[in-house]
C-alpha positions as CSV (number, residue, x, y, z in Angstrom):
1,X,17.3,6.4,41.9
2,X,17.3,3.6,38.9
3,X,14.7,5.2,36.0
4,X,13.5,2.4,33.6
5,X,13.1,4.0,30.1
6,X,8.8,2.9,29.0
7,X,9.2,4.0,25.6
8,X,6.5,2.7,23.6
9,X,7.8,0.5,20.4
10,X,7.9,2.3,17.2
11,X,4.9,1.1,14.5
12,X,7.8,-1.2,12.4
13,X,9.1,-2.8,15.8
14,X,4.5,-3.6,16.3
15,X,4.9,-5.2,12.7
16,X,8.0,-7.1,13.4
17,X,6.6,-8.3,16.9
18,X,3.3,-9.5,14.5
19,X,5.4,-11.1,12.2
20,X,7.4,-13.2,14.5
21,X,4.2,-14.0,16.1
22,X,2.7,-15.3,13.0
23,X,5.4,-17.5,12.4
24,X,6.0,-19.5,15.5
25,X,5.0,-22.7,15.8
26,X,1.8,-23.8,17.1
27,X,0.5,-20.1,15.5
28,X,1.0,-20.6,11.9
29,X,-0.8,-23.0,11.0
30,X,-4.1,-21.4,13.1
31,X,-4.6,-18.7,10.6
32,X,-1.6,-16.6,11.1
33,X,0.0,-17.9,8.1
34,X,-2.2,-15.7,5.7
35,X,-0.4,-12.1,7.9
36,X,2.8,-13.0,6.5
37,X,2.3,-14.1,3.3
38,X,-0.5,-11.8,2.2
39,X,-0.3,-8.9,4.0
40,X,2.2,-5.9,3.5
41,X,4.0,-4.0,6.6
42,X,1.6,-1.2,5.7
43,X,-1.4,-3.2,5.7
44,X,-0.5,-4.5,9.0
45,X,0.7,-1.4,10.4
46,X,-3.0,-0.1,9.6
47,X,-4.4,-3.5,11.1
48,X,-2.3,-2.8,14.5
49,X,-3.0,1.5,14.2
50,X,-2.1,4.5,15.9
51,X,-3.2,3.9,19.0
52,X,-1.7,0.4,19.8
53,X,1.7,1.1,22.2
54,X,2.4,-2.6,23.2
55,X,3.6,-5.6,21.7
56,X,0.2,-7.7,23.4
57,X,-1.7,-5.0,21.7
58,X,-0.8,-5.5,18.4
59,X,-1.2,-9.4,18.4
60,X,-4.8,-8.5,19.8
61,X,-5.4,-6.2,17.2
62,X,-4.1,-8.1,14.3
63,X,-6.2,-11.5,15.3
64,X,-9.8,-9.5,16.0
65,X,-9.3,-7.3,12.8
66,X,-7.9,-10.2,10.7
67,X,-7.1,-13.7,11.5
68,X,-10.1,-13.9,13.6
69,X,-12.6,-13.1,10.7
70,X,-10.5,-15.2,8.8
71,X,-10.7,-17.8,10.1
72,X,-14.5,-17.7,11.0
73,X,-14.6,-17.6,7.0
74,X,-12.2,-20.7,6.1
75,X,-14.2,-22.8,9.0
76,X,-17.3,-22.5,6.8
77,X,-15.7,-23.7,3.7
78,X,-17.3,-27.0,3.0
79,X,-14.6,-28.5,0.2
80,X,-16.8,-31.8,-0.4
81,X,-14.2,-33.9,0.7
């Protein structure tokens, strides 16, 4: 009988998963750009938290707790140009 191992990913292997996320193209310039440069692994473990188990999950949680609002915020910006 073949057994998969379904682990869930540890909280720092969520973060990484975020990270790498944030910095692909086509992602970082659309509001991800401010999760790795402003953000700490803390503050995005706390972004993703405790009961996030998947790699999709974390993304999720990390755009509707953060990039999402941020973005909402930096599309109301009127710079006068």
């Amino acid at each position: 009988m073949n057994h998969l191992n379904l682990t869930a990913p540890t909280i720092n292997q969520l973060v990484d998963h975020v990270k790498s996320r944030a910095l692909a193209p086509g992602w970082y310039n659309k509001g991800w750009d401010v999760v790795v440069e402003c953000l700490t692994d803390d503050e995005i473990a706390a972004l993703i938290g405790p009961r996030v188990l998947t790699f999709d999950g974390a993304t999720r949680a990390v755009y509707q707790k953060y990039v999402k609002p941020h973005q909402a915020q930096a599309e109301s910006v009127d710079f006068g140009i």
